[in-house]
TIKOL-465592 format. One line per 8 residues: number of its first residue (from 1); their letters; for each residue x, y, z of C-alpha. Coordinates in steps of 0.02 Angstrom, whole numbers, plus 50000, padded with zeros to 5 digits. Layout:
N
NUM) A) X,Y,Z | ...
//
This chain:
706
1) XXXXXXXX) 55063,56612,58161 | 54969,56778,58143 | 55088,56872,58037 | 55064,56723,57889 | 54940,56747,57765 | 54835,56576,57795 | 54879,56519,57955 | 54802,56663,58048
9) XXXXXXXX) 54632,56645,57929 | 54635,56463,57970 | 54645,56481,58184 | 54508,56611,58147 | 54412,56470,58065 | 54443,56348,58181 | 54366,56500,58301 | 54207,56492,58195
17) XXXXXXXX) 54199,56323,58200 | 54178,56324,58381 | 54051,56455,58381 | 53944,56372,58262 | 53949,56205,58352 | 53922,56290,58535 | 53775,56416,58479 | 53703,56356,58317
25) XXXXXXXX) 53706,56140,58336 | 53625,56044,58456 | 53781,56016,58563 | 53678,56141,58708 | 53572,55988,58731 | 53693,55900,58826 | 53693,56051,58940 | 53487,56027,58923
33) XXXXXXXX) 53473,55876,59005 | 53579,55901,59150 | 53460,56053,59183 | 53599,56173,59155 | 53513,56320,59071 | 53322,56291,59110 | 53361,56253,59281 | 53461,56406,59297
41) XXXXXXXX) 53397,56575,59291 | 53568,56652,59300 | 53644,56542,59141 | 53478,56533,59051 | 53492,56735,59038 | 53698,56735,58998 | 53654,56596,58844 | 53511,56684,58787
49) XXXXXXXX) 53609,56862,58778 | 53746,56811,58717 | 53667,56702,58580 | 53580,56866,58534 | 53772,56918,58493 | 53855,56767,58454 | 53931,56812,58293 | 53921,56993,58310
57) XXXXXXXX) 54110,57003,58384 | 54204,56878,58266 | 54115,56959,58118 | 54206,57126,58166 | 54360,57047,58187 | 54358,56959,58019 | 54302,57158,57955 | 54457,57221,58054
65) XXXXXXXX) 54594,57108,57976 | 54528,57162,57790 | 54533,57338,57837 | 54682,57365,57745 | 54623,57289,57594 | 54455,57391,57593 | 54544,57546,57620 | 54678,57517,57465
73) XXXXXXXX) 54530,57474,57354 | 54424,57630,57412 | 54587,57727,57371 | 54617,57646,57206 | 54422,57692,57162 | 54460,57884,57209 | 54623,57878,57100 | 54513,57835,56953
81) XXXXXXXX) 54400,57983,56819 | 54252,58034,56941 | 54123,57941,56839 | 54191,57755,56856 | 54222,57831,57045 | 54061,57868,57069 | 53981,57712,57012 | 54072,57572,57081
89) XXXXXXXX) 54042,57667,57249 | 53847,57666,57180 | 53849,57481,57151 | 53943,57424,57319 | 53828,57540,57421 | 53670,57509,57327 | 53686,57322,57349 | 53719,57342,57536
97) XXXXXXXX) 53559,57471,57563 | 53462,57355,57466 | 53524,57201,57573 | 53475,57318,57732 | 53292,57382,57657 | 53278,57189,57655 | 53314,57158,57823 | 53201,57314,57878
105) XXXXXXXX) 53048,57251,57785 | 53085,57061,57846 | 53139,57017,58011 | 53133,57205,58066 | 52951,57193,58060 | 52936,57052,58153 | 52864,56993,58317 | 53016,57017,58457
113) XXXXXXXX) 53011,56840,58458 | 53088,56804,58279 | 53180,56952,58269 | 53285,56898,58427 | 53298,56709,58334 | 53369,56798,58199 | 53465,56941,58251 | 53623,56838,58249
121) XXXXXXXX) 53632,56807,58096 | 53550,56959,57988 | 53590,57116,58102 | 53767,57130,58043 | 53683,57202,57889 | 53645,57386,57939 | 53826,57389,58025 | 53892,57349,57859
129) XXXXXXXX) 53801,57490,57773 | 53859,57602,57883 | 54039,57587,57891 | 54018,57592,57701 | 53934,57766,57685 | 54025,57813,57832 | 54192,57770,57719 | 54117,57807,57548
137) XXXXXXXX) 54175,58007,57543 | 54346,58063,57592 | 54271,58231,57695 | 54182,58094,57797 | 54329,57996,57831 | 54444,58125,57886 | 54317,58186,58006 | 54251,58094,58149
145) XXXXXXXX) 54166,58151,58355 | 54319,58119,58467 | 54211,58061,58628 | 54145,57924,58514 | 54297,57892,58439 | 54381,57882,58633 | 54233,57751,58717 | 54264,57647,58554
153) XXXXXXXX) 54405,57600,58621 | 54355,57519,58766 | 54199,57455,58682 | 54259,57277,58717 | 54274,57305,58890 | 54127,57386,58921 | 54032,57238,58828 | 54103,57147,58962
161) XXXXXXXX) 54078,57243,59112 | 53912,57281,59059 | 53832,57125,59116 | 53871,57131,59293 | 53830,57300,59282 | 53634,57274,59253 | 53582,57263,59415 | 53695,57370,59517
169) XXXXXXXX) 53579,57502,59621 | 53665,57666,59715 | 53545,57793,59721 | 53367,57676,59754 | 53214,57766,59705 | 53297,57893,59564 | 53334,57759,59421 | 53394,57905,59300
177) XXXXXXXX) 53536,57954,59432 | 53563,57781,59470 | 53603,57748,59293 | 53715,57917,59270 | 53825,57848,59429 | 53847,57660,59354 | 53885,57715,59184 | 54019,57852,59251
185) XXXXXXXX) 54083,57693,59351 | 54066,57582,59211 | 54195,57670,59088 | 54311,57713,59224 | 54321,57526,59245 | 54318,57480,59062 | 54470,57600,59039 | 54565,57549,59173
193) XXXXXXXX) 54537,57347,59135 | 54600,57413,58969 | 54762,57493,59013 | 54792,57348,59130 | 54756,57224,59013 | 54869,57299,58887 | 55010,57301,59043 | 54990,57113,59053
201) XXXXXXXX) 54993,57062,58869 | 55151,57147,58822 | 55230,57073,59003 | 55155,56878,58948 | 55161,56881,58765 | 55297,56982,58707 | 55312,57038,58504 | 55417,56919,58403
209) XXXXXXXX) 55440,56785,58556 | 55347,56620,58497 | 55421,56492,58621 | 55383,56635,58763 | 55213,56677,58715 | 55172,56472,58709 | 55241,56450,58872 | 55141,56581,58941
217) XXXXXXXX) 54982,56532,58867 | 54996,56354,58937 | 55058,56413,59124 | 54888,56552,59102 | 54781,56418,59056 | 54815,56302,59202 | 54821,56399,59319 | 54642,56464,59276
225) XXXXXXXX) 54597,56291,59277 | 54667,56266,59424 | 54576,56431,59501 | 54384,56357,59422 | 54461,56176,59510 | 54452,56289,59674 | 54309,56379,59664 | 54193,56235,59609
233) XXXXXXXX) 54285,56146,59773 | 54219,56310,59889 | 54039,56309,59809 | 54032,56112,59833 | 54106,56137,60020 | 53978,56283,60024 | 54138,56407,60106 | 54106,56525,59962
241) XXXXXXXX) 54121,56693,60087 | 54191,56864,60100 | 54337,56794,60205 | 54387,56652,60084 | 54364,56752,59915 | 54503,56882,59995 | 54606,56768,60045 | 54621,56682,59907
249) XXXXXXXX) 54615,56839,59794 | 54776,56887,59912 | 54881,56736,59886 | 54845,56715,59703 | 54877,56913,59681 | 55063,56876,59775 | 55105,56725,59662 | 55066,56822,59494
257) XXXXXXXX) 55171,56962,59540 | 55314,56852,59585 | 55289,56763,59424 | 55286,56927,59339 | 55424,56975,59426 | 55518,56834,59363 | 55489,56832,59200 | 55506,57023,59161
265) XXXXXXXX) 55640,57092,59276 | 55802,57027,59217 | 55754,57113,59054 | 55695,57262,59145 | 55852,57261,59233 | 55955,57275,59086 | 55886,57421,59003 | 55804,57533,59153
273) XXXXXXXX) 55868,57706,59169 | 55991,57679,59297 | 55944,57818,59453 | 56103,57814,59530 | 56283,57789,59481 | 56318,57586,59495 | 56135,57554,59552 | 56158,57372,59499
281) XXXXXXXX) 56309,57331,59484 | 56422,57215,59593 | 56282,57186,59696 | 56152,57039,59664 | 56055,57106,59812 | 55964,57231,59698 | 55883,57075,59599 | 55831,56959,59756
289) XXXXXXXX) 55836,57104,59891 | 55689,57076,59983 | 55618,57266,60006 | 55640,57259,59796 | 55526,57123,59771 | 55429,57095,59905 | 55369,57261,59981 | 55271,57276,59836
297) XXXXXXXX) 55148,57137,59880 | 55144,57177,60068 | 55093,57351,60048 | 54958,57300,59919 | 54895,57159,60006 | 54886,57279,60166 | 54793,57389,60076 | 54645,57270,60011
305) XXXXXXXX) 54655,57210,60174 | 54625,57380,60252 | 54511,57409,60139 | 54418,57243,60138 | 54386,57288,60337 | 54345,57456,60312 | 54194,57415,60202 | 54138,57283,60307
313) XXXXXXXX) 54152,57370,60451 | 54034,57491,60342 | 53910,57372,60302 | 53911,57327,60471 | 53869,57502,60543 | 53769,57552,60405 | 53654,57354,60400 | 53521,57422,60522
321) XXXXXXXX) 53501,57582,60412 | 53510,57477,60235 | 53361,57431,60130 | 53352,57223,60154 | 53197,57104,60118 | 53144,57052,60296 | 53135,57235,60324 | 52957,57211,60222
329) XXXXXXXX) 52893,57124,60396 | 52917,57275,60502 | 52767,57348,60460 | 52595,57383,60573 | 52425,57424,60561 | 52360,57598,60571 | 52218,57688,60584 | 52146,57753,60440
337) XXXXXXXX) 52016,57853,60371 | 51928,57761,60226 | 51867,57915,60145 | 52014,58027,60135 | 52089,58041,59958 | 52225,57939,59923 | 52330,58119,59876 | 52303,58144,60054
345) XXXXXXXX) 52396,58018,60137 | 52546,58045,60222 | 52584,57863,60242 | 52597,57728,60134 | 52450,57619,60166 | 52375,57515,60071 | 52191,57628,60044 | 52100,57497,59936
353) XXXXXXXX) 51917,57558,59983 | 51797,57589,59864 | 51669,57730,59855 | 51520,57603,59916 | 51656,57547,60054 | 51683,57730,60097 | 51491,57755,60149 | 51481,57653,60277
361) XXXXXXXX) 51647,57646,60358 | 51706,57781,60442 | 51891,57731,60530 | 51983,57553,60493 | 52163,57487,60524 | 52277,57456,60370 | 52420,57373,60350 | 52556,57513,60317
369) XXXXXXXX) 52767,57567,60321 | 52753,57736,60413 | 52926,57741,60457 | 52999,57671,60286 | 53144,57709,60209 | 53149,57586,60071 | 53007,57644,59952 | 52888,57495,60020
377) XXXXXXXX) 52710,57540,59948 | 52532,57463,59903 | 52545,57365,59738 | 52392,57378,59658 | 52321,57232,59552 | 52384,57331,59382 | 52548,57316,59443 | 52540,57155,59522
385) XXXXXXXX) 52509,57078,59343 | 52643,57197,59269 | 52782,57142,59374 | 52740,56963,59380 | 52699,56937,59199 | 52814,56780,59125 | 52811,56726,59294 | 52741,56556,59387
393) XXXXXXXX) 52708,56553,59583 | 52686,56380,59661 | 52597,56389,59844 | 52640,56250,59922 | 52558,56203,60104 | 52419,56205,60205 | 52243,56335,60239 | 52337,56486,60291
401) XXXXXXXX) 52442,56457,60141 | 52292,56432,60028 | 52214,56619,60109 | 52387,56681,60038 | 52333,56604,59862 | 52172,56684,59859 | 52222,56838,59894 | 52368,56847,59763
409) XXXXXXXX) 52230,56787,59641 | 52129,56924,59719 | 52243,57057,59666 | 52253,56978,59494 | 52072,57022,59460 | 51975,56874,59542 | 51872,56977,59648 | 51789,56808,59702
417) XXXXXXXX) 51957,56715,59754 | 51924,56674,59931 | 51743,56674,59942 | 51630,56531,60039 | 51710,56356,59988 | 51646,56183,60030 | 51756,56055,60103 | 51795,55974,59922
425) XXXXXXXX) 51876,56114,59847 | 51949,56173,60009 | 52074,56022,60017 | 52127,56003,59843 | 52263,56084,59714 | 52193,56236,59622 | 52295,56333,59474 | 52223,56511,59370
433) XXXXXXXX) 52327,56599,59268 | 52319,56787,59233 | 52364,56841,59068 | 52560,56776,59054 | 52552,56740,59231 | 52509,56549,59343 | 52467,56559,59503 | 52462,56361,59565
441) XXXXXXXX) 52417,56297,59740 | 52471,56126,59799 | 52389,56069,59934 | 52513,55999,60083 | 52424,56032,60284 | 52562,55913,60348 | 52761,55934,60340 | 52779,55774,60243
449) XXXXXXXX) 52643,55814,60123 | 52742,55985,60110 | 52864,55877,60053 | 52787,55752,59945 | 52729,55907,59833 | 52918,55996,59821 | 52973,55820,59761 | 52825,55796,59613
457) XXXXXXXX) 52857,55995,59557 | 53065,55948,59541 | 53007,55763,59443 | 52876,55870,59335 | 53012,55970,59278 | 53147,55855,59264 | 53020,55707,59159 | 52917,55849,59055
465) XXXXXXXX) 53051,56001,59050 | 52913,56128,59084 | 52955,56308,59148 | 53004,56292,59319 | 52930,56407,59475 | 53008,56594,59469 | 52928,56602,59671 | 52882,56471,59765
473) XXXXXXXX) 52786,56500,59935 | 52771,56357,60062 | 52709,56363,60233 | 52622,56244,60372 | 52650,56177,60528 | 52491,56197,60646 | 52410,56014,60584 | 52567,55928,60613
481) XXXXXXXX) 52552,55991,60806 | 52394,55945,60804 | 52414,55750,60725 | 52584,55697,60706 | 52638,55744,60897 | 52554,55665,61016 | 52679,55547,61085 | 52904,55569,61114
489) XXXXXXXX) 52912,55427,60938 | 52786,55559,60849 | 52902,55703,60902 | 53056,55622,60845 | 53009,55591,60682 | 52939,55761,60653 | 53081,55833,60672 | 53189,55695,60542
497) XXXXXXXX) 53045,55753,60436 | 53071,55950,60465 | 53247,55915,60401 | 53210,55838,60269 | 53093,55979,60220 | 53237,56105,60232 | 53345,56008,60127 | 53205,56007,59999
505) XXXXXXXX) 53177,56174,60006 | 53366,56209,59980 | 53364,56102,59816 | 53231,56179,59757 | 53306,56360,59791 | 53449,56306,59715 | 53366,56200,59557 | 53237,56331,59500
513) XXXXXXXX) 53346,56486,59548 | 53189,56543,59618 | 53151,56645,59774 | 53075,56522,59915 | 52959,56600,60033 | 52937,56530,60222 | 52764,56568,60265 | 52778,56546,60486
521) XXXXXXXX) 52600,56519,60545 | 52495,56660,60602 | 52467,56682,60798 | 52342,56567,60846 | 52188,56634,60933 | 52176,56489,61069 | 51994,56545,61122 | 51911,56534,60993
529) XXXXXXXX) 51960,56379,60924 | 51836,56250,60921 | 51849,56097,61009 | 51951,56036,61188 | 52070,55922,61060 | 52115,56090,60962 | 52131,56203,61137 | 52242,56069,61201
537) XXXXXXXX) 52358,56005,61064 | 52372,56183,60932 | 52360,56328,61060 | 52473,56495,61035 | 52599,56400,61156 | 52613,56235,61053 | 52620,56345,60887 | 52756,56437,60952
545) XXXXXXXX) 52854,56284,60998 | 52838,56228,60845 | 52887,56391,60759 | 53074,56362,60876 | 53077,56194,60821 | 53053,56238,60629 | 53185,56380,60668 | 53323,56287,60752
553) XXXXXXXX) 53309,56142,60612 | 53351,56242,60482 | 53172,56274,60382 | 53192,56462,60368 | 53379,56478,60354 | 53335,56365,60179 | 53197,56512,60125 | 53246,56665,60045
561) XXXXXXXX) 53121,56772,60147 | 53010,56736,60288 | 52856,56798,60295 | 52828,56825,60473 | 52655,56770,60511 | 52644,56839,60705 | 52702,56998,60673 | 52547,57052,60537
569) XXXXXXXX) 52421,56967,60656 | 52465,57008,60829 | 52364,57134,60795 | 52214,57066,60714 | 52192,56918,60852 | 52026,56955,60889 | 51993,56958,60694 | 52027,56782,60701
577) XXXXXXXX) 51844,56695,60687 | 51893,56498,60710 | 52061,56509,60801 | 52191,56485,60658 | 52119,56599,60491 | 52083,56783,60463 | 51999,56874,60362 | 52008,56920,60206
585) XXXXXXXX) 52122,57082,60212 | 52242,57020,60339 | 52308,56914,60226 | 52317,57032,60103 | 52436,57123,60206 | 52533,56966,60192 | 52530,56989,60003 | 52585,57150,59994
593) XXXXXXXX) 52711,57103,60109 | 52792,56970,60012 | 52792,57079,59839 | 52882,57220,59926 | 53011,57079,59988 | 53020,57017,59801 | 53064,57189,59742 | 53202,57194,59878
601) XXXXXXXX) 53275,57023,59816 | 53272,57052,59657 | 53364,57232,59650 | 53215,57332,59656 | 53150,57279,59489 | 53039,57129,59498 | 53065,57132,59309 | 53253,57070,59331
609) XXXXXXXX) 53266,56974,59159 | 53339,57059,59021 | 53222,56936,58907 | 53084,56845,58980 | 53055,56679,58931 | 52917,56737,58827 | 53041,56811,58710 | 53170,56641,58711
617) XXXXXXXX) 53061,56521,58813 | 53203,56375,58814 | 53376,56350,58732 | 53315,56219,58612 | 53206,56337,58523 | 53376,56424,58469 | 53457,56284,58403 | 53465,56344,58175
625) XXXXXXXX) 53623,56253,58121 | 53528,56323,57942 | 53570,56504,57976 | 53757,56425,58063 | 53805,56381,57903 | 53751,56511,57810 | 53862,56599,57932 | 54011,56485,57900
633) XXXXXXXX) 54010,56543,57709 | 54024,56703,57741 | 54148,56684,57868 | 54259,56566,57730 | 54216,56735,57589 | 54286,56837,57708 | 54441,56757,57764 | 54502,56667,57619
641) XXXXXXXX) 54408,56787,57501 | 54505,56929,57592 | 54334,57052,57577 | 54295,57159,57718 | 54123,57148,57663 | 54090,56975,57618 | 54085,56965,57433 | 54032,57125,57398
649) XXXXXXXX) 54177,57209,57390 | 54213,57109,57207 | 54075,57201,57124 | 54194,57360,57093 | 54291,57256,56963 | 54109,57262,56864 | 54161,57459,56812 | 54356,57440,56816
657) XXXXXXXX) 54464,57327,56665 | 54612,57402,56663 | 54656,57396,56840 | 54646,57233,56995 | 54530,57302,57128 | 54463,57139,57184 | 54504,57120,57356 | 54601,56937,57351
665) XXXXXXXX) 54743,57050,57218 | 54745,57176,57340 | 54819,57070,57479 | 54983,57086,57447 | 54980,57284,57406 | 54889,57312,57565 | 54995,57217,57696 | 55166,57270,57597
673) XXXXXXXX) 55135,57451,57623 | 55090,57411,57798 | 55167,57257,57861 | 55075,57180,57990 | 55207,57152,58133 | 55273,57355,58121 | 55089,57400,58127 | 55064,57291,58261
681) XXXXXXXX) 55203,57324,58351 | 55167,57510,58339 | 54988,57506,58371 | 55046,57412,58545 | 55182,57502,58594 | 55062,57668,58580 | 54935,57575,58705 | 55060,57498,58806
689) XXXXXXXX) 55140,57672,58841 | 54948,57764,58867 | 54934,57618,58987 | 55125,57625,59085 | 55047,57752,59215 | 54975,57563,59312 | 55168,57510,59335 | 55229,57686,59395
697) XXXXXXXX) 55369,57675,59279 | 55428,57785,59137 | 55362,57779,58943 | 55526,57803,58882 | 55609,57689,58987 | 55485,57551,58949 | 55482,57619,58758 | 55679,57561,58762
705) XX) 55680,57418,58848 | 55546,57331,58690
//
């Protein structure tokens, strides 16, 4: 099918086709309303890039399978008197700069938002210009920079890799270096996925082998069916782990090398360099000896499993010494000057003192990292707002959570956020925004109220499809000590409900893709709370019953981080005015706490989006089947129109009468000076015998036996 002259164009079509419908109709809608991509942080951001580029690839294949053609016409133009030369190269050039000015003074020049709605479709224009001028002068042709010349040919795999590359961190705190290491990494991968691949495609899909390269592509494509059959069975069975992904990457390795093995070695057999004198002959051993065929598999499958324990064993050595979230909680209070300059620290507090502050205070504790390793630091307001901008934080729970509230909105810039509140706005919701970011607080003092509120956010965003929470914090416990367990029926059903409300807060992990924060309640200053009923029923021992009883159900195994409430007041006890709440600056320790976690669990970038949803706020707003179809006419110029450049390649005939230079008359001149299959075939055997180093045989044994 692709060495005739419509069929190919017409699979390639079908290709488009499929593009068009996927990225440019409304089929995404489907995916919509099962909360696929809004629900999902992870496949929001893969849609959204990859619409950014959805056409980019199969334009510069269409390009690449015209090459010929292009090339025989600009050859044809050179062969002509230097003044017809020179201005059909003018006119094909001109009309492709003034396409591209176009493009520069239109959707260039606008906001990021409708540039990235309409990058798809219009940035193929300055790539166009450029391989023209690039191509338009025979000097420039015949030179070109090798090291670009070498990564363009693992271009495709590096667009690949380069996703899961993103957020890969070796070197914490020196981004540059970082960056250096992962791209070294990066190409070293990219090349070595492209030699392999190249092993594997000449080994499945041999040249000039129809039935053989359609029974291969049917066995490949079940049995990666059959692998996204088993790993949607270990995510629903929740037994995705390090053990079962080896195994299984084991046992599947085995099988494909036996399959290979079976499908490649009898012809391997027949036209290897024999080593030794009669090395198989009279002897069927050599084909179905076991230390042939199967030593091969046991020593690699050894050695990932060596090397599987030596890394964990790593990890495991190295866990206490690694930079991990709940390290954020192992902080303490320290004294501190107020008036020393911040230049003159040797810790990393959190100095937020003012010059009238300074006056009048001589020595205070702060809330500080002195032995940290992990780059945990103050966040100033400025910050704050920088790295949580695009972002919505739902606090969900009772008065402790509510101090938490205020104080994030106190960083914000609401200087006032926490200040003397009367009893009607104390125990109510309350939402602010700052700039692009919503702070909201839900008010829930009981478990089941804690409960009631996870279940309207989920409903809100499933009935209105509004942006769903990028951090939710949640927290509470005390009140239900203090009314919901007075007697052994009150007990029991607290702790059906505290199931329950780990089970919510797993959904809602898992719904929103959003980090969940546990908020355990503070250490309870049992003498100065006051009444008897308090004293007796929410003392320091009841709370920390509760806090094992919260534990052992499964509430912060469900969080993503715990903010651990004791350890940042044990401290401060005395600071504790009515029993149960601080003031004001503890819990701004707990803030800063819980934004240095955030930067751990998100990779050390709290800005972990490569577009925010400011940029492409939902996958609906994508949707142009317009711009698709203007696509799918070029697509049809270029494949059936046979012009690299998508109709403007026919505007050299304009200077030329005496001679065919349109590209559809050039077909056959193009692809009979170089057929496709001997190009093909040459092209490949080249790569497959760069690539032969993987199978530790020899080039020109492997050069004779194709």
């Amino acid at each position: 099918m692709n060495y005739e002259k419509y069929l190919f164009r017409l699979k390639l079509l079908g290709a488009a086709v499929g593009i068009f419908l996927f990225w440019d109709c409304n089929i995404s809608r489907v995916a919509k309303i099962n909360g696929v991509w809004e629900a999902s942080q992870a496949s929001w951001e893969w849609y959204c890039v990859s619409y950014l580029h959805h056409w980019a690839a199969f334009i510069g294949a269409i390009f690449a399978i015209n090459q010929p053609i292009a090339s025989l016409q600009l050859r044809k133009l050179e062969s002509l008197n230097l003044l017809t030369n020179t201005f059909a190269k003018m006119l094909l050039s001109g009309t492709l700069l003034v396409l591209a000015l176009t493009w520069a003074a239109g959707p260039l020049r606008k906001s990021a938002t409708v540039y990235n709605l309409s990058h798809p479709y219009f940035g193929i224009i300055p790539t166009l210009l450029l391989v023209n001028l690039r191509s338009v002068n025979c000097w420039l042709r015949e030179h070109h920079i090798g090291m670009l010349a070498w990564l363009g040919k693992y271009s495709l795999e590096i667009y690949i890799l380069h996703h899961h590359a993103s957020n890969i961190v070796f070197i914490r705190g020196y981004p540059r270096c970082n960056f250096l290491a992962v791209s070294v990494i990066l190409i070293f991968t990219a090349r070595l996925l492209h030699n392999i691949t190249s092993v594997i495609r000449h080994m499945l899909l041999p040249a000039n082998e129809e039935e053989k390269c359609w029974q291969n592509t049917v066995a490949c494509s079940v049995g990666i069916m059959l692998l996204y059959a088993a790993a949607c069975i270990l995510t629903w069975a929740e037994a995705v782990s390090l053990g079962t992904i080896s195994t299984i990457t084991m046992i599947v390795g085995i099988l494909l090398y036996q399959v290979l093995m079976e499908m490649t070695w009898s012809d391997y057999r027949g036209t290897a360099p024999k080593l030794k004198k009669n090395q198989f002959e009279d002897d069927e051993e050599a084909e179905e000896g076991g230390t042939t065929k199967v030593s091969p598999p046991l020593l690699a499958t050894l050695s990932i499993f060596l090397l599987g324990y030596a890394l964990y064993q790593s990890v495991l050595t190295n866990s206490s010494h690694s930079c991990n979230p709940n390290h954020a909680n192992k902080g303490r209070w320290v004294p501190l000057n107020a008036c020393l300059a911040r230049t003159q620290l040797d810790r990393n507090t959190m100095n937020y003192f003012g010059p009238t502050q300074c006056s009048t205070l001589n020595t205070t504790e702060q809330w500080a990292w002195p032995e940290d390793t992990c780059g945990f630091h103050y966040h100033s307001g400025s910050e704050l707002r920088l790295k949580l901008q695009e972002r919505r934080i739902v606090f969900i729970g009772d008065s402790s959570v509510r101090k938490l509230y205020h104080s994030f909105c106190r960083f914000a810039g609401d200087l006032t956020a926490g200040g003397y509140e009367g009893t009607s706005t104390s125990h109510s919701d309350a939402s602010t925004s700052f700039g692009s970011t919503s702070l909201e607080f839900k008010w829930a003092p009981l478990s089941v109220d804690i409960i009631t509120k996870i279940k309207s956010t989920k409903a809100s965003f499933s009935r209105e499809r509004e942006g769903g929470p990028d951090i939710i914090i949640a927290g509470g416990g005390v009140w239900d000590k203090l009314h919901l367990s007075v007697t052994d029926e009150d007990q029991s059903s607290q702790e059906e409900t505290i199931k329950t409300l780990a089970s919510e807060l797993k959904s809602m992990r898992k719904m929103f893709e959003a980090s969940v924060v546990w908020f355990v309640p503070p250490i309870i200053n049992t003498v100065a709370l006051n009444s008897d009923e308090k004293r007796s029923q929410i003392s320091e021992g009841n709370i920390e019953e509760m806090r094992r009883m919260y534990h052992e159900l499964g509430v912060p195994q469900s969080a993503s981080f715990i903010l651990d409430g004791p350890h940042f007041t044990q401290d401060r006890v005395s600071d504790s005015f009515d029993g149960v709440h601080y003031p004001n600056h503890v819990y701004d320790a707990g803030s800063q706490i819980v934004l240095n976690a955030l930067d751990q669990l998100w990779g050390g970038d709290m800005n972990k989006s490569i577009i925010t949803r400011s940029y492409l706020p939902a996958t609906s707003s994508l949707i142009n089947p317009y711009l698709g179809m203007m696509m799918l006419c070029f697509v049809l110029i270029g494949l059936f129109y046979f012009d690299g450049y998508f109709g403007v390649g026919y505007l050299a005939q304009f200077f030329v009468k005496k001679m065919s230079l349109s590209p559809s008359e050039l077909y056959k001149d193009a692809f009979d000076h170089h057929p496709v299959s001997t190009a093909q075939d040459q092209t490949s055997k080249v790569e497959y015998n760069e690539s032969v180093g993987l199978t530790g045989r020899s080039s020109s044994s492997l050069s004779r036996r194709r």
